[in-house]
C-alpha positions as CSV (number, residue, x, y, z in Angstrom):
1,X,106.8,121.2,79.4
2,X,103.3,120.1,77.3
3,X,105.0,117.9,74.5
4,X,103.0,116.7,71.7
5,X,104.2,113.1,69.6
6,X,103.8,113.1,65.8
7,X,100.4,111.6,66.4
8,X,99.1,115.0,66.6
9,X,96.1,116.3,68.7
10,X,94.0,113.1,69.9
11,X,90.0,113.6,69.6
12,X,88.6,114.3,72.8
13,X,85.3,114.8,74.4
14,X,82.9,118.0,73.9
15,X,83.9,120.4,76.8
16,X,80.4,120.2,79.0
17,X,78.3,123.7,78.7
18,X,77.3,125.6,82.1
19,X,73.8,124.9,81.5
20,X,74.0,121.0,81.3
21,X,75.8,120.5,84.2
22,X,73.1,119.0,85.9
23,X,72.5,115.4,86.1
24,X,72.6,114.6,82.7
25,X,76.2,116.1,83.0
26,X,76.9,114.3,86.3
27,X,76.3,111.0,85.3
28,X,78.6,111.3,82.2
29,X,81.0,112.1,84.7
30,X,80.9,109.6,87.1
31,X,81.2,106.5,84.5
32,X,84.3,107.9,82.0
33,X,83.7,106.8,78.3
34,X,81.0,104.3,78.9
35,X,83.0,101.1,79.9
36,X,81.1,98.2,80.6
37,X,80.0,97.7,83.9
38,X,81.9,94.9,84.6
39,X,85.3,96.5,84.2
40,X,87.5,98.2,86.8
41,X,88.6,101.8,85.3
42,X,90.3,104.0,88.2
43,X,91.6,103.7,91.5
44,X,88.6,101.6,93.5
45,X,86.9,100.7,90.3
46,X,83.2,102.0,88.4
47,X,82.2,104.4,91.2
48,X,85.6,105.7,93.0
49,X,84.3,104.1,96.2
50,X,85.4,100.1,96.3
51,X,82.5,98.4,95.1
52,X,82.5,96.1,92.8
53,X,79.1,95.1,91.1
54,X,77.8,91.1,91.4
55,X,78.3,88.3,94.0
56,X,80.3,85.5,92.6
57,X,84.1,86.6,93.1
58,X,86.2,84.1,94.7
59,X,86.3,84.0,98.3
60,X,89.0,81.6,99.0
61,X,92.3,81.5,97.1
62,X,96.3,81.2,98.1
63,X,99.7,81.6,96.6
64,X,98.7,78.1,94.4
65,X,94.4,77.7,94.8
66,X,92.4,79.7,92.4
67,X,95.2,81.2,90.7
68,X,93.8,81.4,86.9
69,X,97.5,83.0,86.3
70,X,100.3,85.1,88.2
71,X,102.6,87.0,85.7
72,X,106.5,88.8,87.3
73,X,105.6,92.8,87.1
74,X,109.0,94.8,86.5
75,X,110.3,97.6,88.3
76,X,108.5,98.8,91.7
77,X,105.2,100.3,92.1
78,X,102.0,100.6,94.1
79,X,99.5,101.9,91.4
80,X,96.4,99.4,91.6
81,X,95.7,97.4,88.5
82,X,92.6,98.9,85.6
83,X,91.2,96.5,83.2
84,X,89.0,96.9,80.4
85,X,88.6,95.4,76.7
86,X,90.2,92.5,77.9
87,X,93.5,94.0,78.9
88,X,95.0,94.9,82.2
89,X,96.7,98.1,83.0
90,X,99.5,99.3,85.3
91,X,102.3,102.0,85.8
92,X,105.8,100.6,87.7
93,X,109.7,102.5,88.3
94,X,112.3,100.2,86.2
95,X,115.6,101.0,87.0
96,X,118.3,101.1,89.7
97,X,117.5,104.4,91.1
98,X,114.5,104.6,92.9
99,X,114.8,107.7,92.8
100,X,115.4,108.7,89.5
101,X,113.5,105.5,87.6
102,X,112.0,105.0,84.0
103,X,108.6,105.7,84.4
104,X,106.7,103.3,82.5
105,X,103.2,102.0,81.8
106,X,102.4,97.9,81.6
107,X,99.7,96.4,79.4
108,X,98.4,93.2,80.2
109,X,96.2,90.1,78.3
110,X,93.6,89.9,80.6
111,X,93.0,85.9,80.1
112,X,96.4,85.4,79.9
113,X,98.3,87.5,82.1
114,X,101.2,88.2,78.9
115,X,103.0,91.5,79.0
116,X,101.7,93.0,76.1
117,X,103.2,95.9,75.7
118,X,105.4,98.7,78.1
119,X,105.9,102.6,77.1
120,X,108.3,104.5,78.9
121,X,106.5,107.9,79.7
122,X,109.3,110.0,81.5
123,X,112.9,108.7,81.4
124,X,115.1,108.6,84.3
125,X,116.8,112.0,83.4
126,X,112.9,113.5,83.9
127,X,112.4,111.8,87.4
128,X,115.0,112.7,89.5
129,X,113.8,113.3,92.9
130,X,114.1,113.6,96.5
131,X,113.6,110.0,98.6
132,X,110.6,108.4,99.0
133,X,108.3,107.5,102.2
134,X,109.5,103.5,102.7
135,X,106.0,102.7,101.8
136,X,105.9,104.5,98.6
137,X,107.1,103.8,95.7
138,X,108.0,105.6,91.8
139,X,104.7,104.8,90.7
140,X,101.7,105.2,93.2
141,X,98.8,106.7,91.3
142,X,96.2,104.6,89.4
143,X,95.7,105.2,86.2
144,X,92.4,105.8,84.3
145,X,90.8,104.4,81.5
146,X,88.4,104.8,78.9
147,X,87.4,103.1,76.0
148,X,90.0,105.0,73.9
149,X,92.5,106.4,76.7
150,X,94.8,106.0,79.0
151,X,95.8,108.7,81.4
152,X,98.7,107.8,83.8
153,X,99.9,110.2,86.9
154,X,103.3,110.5,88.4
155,X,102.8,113.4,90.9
156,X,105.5,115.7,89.9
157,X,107.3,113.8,87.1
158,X,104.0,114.4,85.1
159,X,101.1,113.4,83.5
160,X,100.4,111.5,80.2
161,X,97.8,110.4,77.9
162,X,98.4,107.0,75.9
163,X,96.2,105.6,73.6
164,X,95.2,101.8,73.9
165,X,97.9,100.6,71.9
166,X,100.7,102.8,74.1
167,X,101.5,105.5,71.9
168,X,102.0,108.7,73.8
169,X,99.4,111.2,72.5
170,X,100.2,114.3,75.3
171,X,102.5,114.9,78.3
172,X,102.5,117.7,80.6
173,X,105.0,118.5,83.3
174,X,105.1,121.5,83.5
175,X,103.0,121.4,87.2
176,X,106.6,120.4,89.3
177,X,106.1,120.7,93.4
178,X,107.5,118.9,96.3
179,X,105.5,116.2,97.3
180,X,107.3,115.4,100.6
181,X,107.1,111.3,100.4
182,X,106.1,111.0,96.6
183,X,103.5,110.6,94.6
184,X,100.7,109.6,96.1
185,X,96.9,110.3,94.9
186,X,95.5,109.4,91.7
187,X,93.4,111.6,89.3
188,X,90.2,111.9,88.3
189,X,88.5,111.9,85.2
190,X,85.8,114.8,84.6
191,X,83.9,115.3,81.2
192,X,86.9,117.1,79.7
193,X,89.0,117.4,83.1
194,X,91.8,114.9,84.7
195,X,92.0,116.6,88.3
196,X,94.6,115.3,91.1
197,X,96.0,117.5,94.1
198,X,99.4,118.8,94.6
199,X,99.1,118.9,97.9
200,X,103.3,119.7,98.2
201,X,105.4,121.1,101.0
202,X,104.0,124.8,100.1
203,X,101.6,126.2,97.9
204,X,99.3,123.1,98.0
205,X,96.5,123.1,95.3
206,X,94.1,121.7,92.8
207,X,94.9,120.8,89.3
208,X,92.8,120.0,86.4
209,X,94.1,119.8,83.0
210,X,92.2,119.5,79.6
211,X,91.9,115.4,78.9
212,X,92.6,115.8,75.2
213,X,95.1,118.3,75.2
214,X,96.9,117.9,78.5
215,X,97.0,121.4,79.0
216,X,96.0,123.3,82.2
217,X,92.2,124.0,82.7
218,X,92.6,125.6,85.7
219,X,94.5,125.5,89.3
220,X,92.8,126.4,92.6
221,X,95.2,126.9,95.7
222,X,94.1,125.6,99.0
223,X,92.4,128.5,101.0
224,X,93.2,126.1,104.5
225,X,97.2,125.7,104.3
226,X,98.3,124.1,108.2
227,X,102.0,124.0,109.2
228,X,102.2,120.5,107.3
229,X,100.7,121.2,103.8
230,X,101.5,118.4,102.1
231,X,98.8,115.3,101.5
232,X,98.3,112.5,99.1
233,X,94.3,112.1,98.5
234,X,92.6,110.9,95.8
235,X,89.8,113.4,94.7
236,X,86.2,112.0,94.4
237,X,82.8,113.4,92.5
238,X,79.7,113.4,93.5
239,X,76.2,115.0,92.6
240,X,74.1,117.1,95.1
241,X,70.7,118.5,94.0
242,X,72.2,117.9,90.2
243,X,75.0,119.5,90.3
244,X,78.8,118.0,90.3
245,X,81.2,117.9,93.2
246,X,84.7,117.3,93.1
247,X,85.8,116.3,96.5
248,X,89.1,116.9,97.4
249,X,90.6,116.3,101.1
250,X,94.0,117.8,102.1
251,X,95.5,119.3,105.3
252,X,93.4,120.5,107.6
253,X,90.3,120.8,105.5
254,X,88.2,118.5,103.1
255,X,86.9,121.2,100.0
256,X,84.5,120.5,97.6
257,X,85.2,122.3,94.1
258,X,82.9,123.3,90.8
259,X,84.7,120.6,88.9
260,X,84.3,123.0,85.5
261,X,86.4,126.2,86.7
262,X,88.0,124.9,89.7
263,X,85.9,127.7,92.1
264,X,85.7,126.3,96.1
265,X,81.9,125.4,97.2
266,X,82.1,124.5,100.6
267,X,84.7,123.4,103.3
268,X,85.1,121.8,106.3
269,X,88.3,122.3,108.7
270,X,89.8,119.1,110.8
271,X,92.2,121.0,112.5
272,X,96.0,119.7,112.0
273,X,95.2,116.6,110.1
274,X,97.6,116.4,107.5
275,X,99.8,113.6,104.9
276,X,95.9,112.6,103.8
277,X,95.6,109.3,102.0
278,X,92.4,107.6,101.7
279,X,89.7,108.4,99.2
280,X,86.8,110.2,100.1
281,X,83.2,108.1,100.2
282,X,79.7,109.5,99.1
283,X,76.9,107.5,100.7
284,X,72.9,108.3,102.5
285,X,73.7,112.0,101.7
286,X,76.9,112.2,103.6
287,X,80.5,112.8,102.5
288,X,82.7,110.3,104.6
289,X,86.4,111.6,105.2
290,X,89.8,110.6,107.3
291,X,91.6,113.8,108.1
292,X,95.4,112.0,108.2
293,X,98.4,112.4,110.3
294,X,99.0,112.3,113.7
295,X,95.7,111.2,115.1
296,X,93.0,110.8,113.0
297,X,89.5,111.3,112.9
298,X,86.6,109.7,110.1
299,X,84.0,112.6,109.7
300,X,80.8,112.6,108.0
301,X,79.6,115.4,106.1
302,X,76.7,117.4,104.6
303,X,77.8,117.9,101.1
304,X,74.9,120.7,100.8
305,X,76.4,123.7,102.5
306,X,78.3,127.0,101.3
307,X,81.9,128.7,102.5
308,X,83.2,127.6,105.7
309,X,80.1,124.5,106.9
310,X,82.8,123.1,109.9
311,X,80.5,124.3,112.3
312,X,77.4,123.6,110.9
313,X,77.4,120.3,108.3
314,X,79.5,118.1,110.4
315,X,77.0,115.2,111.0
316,X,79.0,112.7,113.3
317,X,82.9,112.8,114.0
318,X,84.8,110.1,115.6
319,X,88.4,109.0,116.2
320,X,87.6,105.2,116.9
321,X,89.9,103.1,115.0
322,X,90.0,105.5,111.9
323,X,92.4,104.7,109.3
324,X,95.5,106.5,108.2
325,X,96.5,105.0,105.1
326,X,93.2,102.9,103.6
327,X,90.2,104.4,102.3
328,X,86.4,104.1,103.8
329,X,83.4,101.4,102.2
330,X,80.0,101.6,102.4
331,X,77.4,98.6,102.1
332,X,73.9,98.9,103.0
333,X,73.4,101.2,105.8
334,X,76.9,100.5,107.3
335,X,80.4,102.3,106.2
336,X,83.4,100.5,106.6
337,X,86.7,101.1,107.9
338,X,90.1,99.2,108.6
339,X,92.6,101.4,110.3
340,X,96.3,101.0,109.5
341,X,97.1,98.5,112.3
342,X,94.3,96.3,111.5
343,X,91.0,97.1,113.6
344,X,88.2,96.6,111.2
345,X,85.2,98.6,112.0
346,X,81.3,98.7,111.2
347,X,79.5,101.8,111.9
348,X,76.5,102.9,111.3
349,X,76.2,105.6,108.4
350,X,74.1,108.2,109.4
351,X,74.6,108.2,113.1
352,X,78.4,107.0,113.7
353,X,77.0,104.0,116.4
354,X,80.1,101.1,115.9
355,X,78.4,98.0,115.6
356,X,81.9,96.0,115.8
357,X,85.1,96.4,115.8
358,X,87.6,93.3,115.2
359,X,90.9,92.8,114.7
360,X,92.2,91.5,111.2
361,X,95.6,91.1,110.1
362,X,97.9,93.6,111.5
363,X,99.2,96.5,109.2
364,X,97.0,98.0,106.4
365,X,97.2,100.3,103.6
366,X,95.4,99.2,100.5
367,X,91.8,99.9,100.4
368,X,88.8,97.7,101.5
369,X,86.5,96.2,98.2
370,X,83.1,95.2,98.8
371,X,81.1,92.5,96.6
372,X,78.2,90.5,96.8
373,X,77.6,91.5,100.5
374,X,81.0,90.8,101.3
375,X,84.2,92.7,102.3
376,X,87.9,92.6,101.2
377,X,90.4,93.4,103.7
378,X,94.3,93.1,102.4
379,X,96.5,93.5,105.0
380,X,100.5,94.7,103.4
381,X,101.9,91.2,104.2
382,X,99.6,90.2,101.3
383,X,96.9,88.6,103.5
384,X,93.3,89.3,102.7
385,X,90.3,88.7,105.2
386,X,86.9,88.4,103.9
387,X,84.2,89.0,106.1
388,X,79.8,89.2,105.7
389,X,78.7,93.0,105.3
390,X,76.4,93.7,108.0
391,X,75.9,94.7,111.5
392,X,77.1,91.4,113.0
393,X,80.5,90.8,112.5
394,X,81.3,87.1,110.1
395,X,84.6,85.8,109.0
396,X,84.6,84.0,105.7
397,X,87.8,83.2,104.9
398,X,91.6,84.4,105.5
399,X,94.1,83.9,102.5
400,X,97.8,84.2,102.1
401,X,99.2,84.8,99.3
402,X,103.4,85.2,100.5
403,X,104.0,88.5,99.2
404,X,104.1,91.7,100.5
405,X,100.5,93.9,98.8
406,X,100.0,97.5,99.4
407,X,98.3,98.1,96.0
408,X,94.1,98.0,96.5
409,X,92.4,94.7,95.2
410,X,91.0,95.3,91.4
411,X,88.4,93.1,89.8
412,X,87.7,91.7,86.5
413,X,84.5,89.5,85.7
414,X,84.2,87.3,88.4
415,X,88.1,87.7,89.5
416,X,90.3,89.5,91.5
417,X,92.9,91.2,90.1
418,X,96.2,91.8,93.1
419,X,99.2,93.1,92.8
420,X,102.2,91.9,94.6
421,X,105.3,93.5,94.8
422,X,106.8,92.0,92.4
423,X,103.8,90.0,91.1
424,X,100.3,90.6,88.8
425,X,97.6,87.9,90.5
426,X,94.8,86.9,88.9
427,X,92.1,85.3,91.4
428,X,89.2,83.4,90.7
429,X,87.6,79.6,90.9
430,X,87.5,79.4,87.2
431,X,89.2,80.6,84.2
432,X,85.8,81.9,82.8
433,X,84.9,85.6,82.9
């Protein structure tokens, strides 16, 4: 069902022409609407990948020290936090049943922490569904922003369009599947395209739908479909030779798609692998993947090859300490990796060589951030270890904050932005931006 509000048809950007895709196109893509640099706009901030630009976020902080503000978040979720203009964005589940909740979205003061406003964007009686994973929740994807949107995902509930002030300017759910555990990946925002798997319990796919109309640009079904289907990842874009990539891991494969039309570039099969969570990573020429459940392995990848590259484009493979739930960083010539029960590991990016491998807190699923040569490791029980980026392994600092976190560290100015479960944190060693 594509429902419209009295607000009419919202503007929305020129659809990009086949013969500017190029670079002019990709780099429109990569950064939606032209927000400032400094602010955090979809899941793992400006670039998709965990980095967060400057050097001068906090390092030490606890449930009371550096604590500008902490503000009670209602309902349940594990969407990560977007900030922009001064406000702070999230989606939660208010309700009873977690399994049929109000599915809402949260706005924030940024220097305050007061709830500005909340929109309901599918009531209960629109979210009924089968039970969730116990570390999932009614609202896991991250929504995106631009300077004059808000898009918000739901997995099969729906998808939604707000505009800054929380009016409802399109819905869509008419794209229903079974998702297995929940909702899971986020979107992401192309030129005139908001794309997020349905990687369900059969016919997994590809969606993109039109950003200012809601309606369906086009739908691509996975062409590598293992007994386990279903998979949760985020999708990521990237430029090779000038032209854009959308890539999207799910079972068994990792595909990259012509972001425009939806059509299948390349691929590259992992066998198995399948329930895939953590983002893919773009760094020295290499695509950096986790293929998922029951044993997995991080690959790197040529992103320059055609049809079926497994054999071919595969650059280094490895299953050492490889995560399951958290997504990959890379600084420098180093990618980064915690696996889910808390082995932190530096490899080198182009030939796989570990250079460490240390044990953090146990039990990880939000994704690393890295800053100011630093790294960001938050463990679920709401502990975050920050250690020196580089080839010899440093601790800085351990902090507690006493609640449980599985939503990824966002950043604002010189803060951190964490959500608790049941808590908005904002972190920093002044009240300054």
């Amino acid at each position: 069902m594509l429902s419209f509000p009295s607000l009419g048809r919202p503007p929305g950007p020129r659809k990009p022409s086949r013969d500017l895709e190029g670079r002019l196109l990709a780099l429109l893509l990569l950064f939606p609407a032209a927000l400032p640099a400094r602010d955090w706009p979809e899941f793992r901030g400006p670039t998709g990948q965990g980095i967060a630009a400057g050097s001068d976020l906090p390092i030490e902080w606890s449930a009371e020290k550096n604590v500008i503000w902490k503000v009670p978040v209602p309902g349940h979720g594990w969407s990560s936090p977007v900030a922009g203009g001064g406000r702070i964005y999230l989606t939660s589940g208010i309700g009873e049943g977690a399994s049929a909740p109000s599915l809402q979205t949260l706005c924030f003061d940024s220097a305050t922490g007061k709830l500005l406003w909340s929109t309901e964007v599918f009531s209960p009686s629109e979210t009924s569904a089968g039970p969730l994973h116990k570390k999932n929740s009614p609202a896991s994807p991250t929504p995106i922003l631009t300077d004059q949107r808000l898009f918000v995902h739901f997995g099969p509930h729906g998808t939604a369009c707000l505009d800054l002030a929380g009016r409802i300017l399109w819905r869509n759910r008419d794209l229903g599947y079974n998702p297995v555990h929940g909702a899971g990946g986020s979107p992401a925002l192309v030129g005139n395209r908001l794309i997020f798997t349905a990687d369900g319990a059969r016919d997994p796919a590809v969606v993109a739908l039109e950003a200012d109309s809601g309606r369906l640009a086009w739908k691509t079904a996975r062409t590598v479909v293992p007994k386990q289907p279903f998979s949760f990842s985020t999708p990521l874009l990237i430029t090779v030779s000038g032209r854009a990539q959308l890539v999207a891991p799910g079972s068994g494969a990792v595909v990259a798609y012509d972001p425009e039309d939806g059509r299948e570039l390349w691929h590259v099969r992992y066998g198995t692998g399948y329930s895939v969570i953590p983002r893919p990573i773009h760094a020295h020429g290499l695509v950096f993947i986790a293929s998922g459940f029951m044993k997995p392995d991080l690959l790197a990848v040529r992103p320059d090859g055609v049809g079926d590259v497994t054999d071919s484009h595969v650059a280094w493979r490895t299953s050492r300490n490889a995560p399951l739930t958290p997504s990959l960083v890379a600084v420098g010539d180093e990618v980064y990796a915690v696996s889910d029960p808390g082995i932190a590991t530096c490899f080198d990016a182009r030939t796989g060589k570990v250079h460490w491998e240390e044990r953090v807190e146990p039990n990880h699923s939000a994704s690393p951030l890295a800053a100011g040569g630093r790294l960001y490791f938050q463990s679920e029980a709401g502990i975050t270890t920050v250690v020196r980026a580089g080839p010899k392994f440093e601790r800085l600092a351990v902090n507690r904050l006493g609640e449980r976190t599985f939503a990824s560290i966002a950043v604002t100015g010189t803060h951190l932005l964490i959500r608790s479960e049941h808590h908005l944190f904002r972190i920093g060693a002044s009240a300054g931006e």
